[in-house]
N, C-alpha and C positions, 0 to 999 in steps of 0.2 A: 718611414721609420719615425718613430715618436722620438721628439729631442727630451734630455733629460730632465730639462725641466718639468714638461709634461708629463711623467714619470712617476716625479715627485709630486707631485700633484694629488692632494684626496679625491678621491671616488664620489663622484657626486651622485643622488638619488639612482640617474640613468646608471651610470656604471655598475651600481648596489645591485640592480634589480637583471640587467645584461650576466653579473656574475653570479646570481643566485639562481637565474634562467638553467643556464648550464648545468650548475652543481643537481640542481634537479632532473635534469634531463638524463645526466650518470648517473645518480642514487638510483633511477630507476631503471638505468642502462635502455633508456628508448634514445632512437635514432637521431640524427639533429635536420630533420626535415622541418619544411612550413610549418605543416599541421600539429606535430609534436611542440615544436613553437611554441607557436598558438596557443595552444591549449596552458602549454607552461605560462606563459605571460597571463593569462587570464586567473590563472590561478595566484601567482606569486604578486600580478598588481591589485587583487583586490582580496586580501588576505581575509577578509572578516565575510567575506560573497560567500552566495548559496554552493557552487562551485568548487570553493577553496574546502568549506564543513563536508561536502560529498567525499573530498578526496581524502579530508582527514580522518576521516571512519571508514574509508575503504583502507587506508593504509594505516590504521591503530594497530599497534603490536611487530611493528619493522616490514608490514608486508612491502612488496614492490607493485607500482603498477603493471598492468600490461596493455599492449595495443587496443586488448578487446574492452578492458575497464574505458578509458578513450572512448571507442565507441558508441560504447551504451550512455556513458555521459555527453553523445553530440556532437564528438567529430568522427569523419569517416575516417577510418588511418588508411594512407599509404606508404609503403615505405619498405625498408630490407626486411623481408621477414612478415610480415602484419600481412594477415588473411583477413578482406574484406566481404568477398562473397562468401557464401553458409551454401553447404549442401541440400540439394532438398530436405534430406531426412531432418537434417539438423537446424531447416528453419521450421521446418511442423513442429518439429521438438518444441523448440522457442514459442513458437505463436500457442500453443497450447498450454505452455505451463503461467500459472499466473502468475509466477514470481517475474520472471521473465519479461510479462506486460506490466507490472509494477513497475519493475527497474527502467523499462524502457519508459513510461511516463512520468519516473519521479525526476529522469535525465531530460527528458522533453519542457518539462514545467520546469526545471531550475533553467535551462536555456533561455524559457520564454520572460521567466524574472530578469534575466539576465539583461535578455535584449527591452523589457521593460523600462529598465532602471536606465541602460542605455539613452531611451528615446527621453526619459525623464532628463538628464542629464544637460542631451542637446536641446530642449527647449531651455533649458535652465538660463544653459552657454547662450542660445540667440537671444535672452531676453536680456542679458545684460549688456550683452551688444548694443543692441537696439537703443537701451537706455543709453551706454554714455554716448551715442550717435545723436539721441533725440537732444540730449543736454548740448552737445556742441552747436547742434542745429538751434535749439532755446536761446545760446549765448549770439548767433550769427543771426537770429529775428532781432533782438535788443543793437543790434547794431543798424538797422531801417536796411538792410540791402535787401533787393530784391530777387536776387538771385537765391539770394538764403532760402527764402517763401517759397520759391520753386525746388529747392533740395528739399527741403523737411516733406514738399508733398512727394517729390519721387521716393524717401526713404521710408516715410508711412505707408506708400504701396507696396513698397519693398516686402514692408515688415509683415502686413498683412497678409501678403501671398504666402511669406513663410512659417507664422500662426497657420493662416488656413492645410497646411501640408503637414505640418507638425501634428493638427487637429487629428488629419485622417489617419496619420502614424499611430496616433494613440487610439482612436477609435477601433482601427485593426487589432493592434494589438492586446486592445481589451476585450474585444470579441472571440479574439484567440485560446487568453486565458482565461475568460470561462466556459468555454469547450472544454479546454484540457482539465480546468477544477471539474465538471461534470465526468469526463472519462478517468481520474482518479479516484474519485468515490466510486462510482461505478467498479473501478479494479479490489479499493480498498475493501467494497463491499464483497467482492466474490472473493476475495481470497483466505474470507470468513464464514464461508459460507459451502455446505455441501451439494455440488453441482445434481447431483439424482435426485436428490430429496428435497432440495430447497432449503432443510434446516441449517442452523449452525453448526460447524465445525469444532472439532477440539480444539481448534487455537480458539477461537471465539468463546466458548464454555470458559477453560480455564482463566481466559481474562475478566471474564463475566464473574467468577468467582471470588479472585485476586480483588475487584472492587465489590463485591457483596461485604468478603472478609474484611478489607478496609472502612470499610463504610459502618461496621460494625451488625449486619443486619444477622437475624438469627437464617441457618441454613439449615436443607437437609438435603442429599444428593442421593440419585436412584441410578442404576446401570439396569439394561433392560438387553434382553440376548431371543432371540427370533429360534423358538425350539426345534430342533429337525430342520436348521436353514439348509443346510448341506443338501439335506437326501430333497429337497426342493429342488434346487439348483441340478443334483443329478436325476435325478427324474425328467424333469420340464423344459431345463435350460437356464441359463443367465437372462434371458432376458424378461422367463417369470419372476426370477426371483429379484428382479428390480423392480417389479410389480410387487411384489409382498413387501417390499422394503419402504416402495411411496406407503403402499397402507396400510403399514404401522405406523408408520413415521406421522402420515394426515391422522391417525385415529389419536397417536401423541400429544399432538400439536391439539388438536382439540377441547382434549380431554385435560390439558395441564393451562389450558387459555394462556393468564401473561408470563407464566413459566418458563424458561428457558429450555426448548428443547434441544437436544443437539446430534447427531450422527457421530458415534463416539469411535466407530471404528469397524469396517465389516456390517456384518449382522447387530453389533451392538450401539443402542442409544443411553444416552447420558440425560436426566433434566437437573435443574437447580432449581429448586423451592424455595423460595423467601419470604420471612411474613410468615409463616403457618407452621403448624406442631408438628411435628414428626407424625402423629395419627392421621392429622389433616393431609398429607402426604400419600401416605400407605392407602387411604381412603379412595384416592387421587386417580392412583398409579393402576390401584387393582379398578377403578369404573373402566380405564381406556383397555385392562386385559378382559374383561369381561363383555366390553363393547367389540372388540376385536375376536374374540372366541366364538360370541354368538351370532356372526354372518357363515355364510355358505360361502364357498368361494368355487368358481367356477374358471375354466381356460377359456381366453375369448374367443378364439383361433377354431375352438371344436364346439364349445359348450361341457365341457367334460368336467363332471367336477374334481378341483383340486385339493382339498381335502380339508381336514383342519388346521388352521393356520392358528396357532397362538403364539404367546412369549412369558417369559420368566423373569423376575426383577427381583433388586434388594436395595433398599431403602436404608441409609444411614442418617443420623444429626450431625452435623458439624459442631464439634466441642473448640469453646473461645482459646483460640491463639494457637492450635495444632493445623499442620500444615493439611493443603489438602488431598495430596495421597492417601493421609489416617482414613481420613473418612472414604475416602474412592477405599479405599482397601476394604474396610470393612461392608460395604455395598458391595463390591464383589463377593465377598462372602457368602453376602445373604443371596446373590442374585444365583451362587452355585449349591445353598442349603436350597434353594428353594428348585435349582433344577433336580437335584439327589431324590427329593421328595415326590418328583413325579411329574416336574414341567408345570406350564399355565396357572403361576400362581408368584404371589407376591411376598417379599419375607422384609418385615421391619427389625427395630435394634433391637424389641423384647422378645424375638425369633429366636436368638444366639444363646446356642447351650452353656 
């Protein structure tokens, strides 16, 4: 039992940090195991860490942790309650979705900062060891003893060995991290990215856009829609019509060069033109449907021909300071005046009745 003095006594750092351990541990009602701990302590001692920023944006707006948030940030939980193995289904789920390998390397790489900063730290802590060791030893040379001259050289051995170990600590660990900065970009990039086609995705477009707009540059946006995709797919199957989708999407990409093309959704493609007149655009747009209209297209499976494959598109300008729905709206427009009209053809803004 604590006498009452001790009692009385203010709460020193240790105490602060033991009592806020807790209060966290219930605000989020997880267990008071090691690892739950752990993890608290790591959060609440280094309040301005990569760690602590993860947790405050998982928990902005009152959320509660849970076991699995843990997890994916790096520890395994065990504990009352806390499911650590995943079912099959439910790790194929995981391993396929790319957010999923996002989150698991954005928790891998703040770890590896972590234990970086770590290893920074402990050479920090041996070198000034070292020093006031070498300074006592400097003071014990100034005094002729000879025994001194024999300590400074066992403590320079000392030190040595423990440079050379600290060396390889950081040598791994910088090997590490940039593996893991290569498998982030590497995620970063695919999760911008549409997996069939190779183009960009609508997140990737629209943020393409967001700085076009910012940037002040003049735009014009086209939606493009694959005519008759359906009765393709029910005819031949899904997996021609993954084939029609690469070669649109390759006759796209060609045909708009540094253009932004993107896989807007289904059967339809999105580009962004920058730099060029809305003519120069429509110019563009109708070369890649007329380069795509004028092949023969065949099944590879038979030889059998597959029919005519074309697309329909509508071409808008982006007008300064209006959001960019306005303009995707009115491309939609023109992408469905221009299928009304008969398919395989391109409709700009002086199209609109």
């Amino acid at each position: 039992m604590a006498s009452a003095a001790q009692k009385n006594q203010p709460f020193g750092p240790s105490d602060r940090l033991y009592a806020a351990i807790g209060d966290f541990l219930a605000d989020h009602r997880l267990s008071v195991d090691p690892v739950n701990y752990s993890f608290a302590h790591r959060v609440l001692s280094n309040p301005e860490g990569a760690l602590a920023a993860s947790v405050a944006r998982i928990t902005d707006g009152g959320v509660r942790l849970t076991s699995r948030d843990i997890e994916d940030m790096g520890h395994q939980v065990a504990g009352p309650g806390a499911t650590v193995a995943r079912s099959g289904a439910e790790s194929d789920a995981a391993a396929e979705s790319p957010n999923a390998m996002m989150q698991a390397l954005v928790a891998r790489t703040q770890m590896q900062v972590e234990d970086f900063a770590d290893t920074v730290a402990g050479l920090r802590a041996e070198t000034q060891v070292f020093g006031r060791d070498l300074l006592a030893g400097a003071n014990a040379i100034r005094a002729a003893s000879g025994a001194a001259v024999d300590d400074i050289t066992q403590l320079a051995g000392a030190m040595l060995d423990r440079v050379q170990a600290a060396e390889e600590r950081l040598a791994a660990a910088t090997v590490e991290a940039e593996a893991l900065r290569r498998e982030l970009e590497a995620a970063r990039d695919d999760a911008r990215r549409d997996p069939l086609t190779g183009l960009a995705n609508r997140r990737a477009f629209e943020d393409a856009f967001a700085k076009a707009s910012d940037d002040g540059a003049s735009i014009c946006v086209a939606l493009c829609d694959i005519d008759h995709f359906k009765s393709v797919n029910d005819r031949f199957g899904h997996a021609v019509g993954d084939r029609v989708l690469k070669v649109i999407a390759e006759a796209l990409r060609e045909a708009c060069g540094e253009h932004m093309v993107a896989r807007y959704g289904g059967e339809e493609f999105a580009i962004l033109f920058t730099g060029v007149s809305p003519e120069a655009a429509v110019a563009t747009l109708d070369a890649a449907r007329g380069a795509v209209a004028a092949k023969k297209y065949r099944l590879r499976e038979t030889d059998a021909p597959l029919g005519a494959v074309t697309f329909s598109g509508g071409v808008s300008a982006h007008e300064s300071g209006e959001v960019m729905g306005s303009a995707m709206g009115r491309a939609d427009r023109l992408l469905y005046a221009a299928k009304a009209a008969g398919r395989n053809a391109i409709k700009g803004d002086g199209d609109i009745s």
